[in-house]
C-alpha positions as CSV (number, residue, x, y, z in Angstrom):
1,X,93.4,131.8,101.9
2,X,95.6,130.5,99.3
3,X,98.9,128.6,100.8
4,X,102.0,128.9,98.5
5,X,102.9,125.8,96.2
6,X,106.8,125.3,96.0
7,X,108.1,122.6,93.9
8,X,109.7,119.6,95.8
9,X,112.0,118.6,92.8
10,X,114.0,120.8,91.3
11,X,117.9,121.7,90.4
12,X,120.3,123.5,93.0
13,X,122.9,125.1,91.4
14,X,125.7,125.4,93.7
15,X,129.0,128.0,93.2
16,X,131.7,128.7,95.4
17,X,134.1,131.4,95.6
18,X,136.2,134.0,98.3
19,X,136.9,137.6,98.0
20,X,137.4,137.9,94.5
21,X,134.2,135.8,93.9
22,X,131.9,138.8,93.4
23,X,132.2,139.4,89.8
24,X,131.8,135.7,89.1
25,X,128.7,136.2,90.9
26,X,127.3,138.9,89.6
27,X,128.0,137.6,85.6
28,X,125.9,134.3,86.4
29,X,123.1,136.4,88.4
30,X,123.0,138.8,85.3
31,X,122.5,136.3,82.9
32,X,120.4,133.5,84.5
33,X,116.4,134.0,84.1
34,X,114.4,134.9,87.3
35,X,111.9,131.9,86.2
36,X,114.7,128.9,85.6
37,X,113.4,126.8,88.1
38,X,116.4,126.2,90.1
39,X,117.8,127.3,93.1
40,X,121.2,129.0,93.3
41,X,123.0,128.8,96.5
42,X,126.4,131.1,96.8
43,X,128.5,129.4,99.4
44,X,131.2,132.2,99.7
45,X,133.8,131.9,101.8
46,X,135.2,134.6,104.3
47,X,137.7,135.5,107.1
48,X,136.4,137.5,109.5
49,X,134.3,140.6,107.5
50,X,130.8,140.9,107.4
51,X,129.7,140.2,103.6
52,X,127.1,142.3,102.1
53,X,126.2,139.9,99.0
54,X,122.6,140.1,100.3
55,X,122.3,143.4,99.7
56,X,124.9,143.8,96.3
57,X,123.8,140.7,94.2
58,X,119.7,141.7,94.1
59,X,120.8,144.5,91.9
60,X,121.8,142.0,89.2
61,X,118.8,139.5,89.4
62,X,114.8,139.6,89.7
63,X,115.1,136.6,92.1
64,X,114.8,137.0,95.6
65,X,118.5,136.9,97.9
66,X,118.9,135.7,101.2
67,X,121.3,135.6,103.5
68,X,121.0,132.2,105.5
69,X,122.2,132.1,108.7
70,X,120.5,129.0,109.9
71,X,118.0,127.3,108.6
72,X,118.5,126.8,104.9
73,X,114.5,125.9,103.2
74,X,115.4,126.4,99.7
75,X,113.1,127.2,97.1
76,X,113.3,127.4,93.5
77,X,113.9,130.7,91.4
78,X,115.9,132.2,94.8
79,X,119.4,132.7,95.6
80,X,120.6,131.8,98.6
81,X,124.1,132.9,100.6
82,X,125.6,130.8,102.9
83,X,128.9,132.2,104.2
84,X,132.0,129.9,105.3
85,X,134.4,130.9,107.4
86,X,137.8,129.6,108.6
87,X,139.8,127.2,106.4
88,X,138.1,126.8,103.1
89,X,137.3,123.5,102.3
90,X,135.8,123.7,98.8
């Protein structure tokens, strides 16, 4: 059985945004190869509704898109959601 090989070293690309951060979003996803080698991770802040970036932004990129909501294991060529809520401390 092969086992997976995920690189140890690599760039995390980090972007922040609120409500209106969607289109932002989606431009960079559009236009940033699935095979760069980086992770992106979308810290997105919210009040109190549900986001549904995990299931918008894999329209506009080959990478895989998660929503974490614990755990964050973050690999390259992914893009990762974390949501914030309350006062946003960016």
């Amino acid at each position: 059985m092969k086992t997976k090989s995920i690189a140890k070293d690599f760039p995390v690309v980090c972007v922040g945004g609120s409500a209106g951060g969607l289109d932002a979003y989606i431009r960079l996803l559009k236009h940033l190869p699935a095979d760069l080698g980086v992770a992106v991770v979308i810290v997105n802040h919210l009040r109190t509704v549900a986001t549904t970036l995990h299931e918008i932004l894999p329209r506009y990129t080959e990478m895989p898109v998660e929503l974490i909501t614990e755990k964050l294991d973050i690999e390259p060529n992914h893009v990762f959601i974390i949501l914030k809520s309350g006062i946003c401390t960016f």
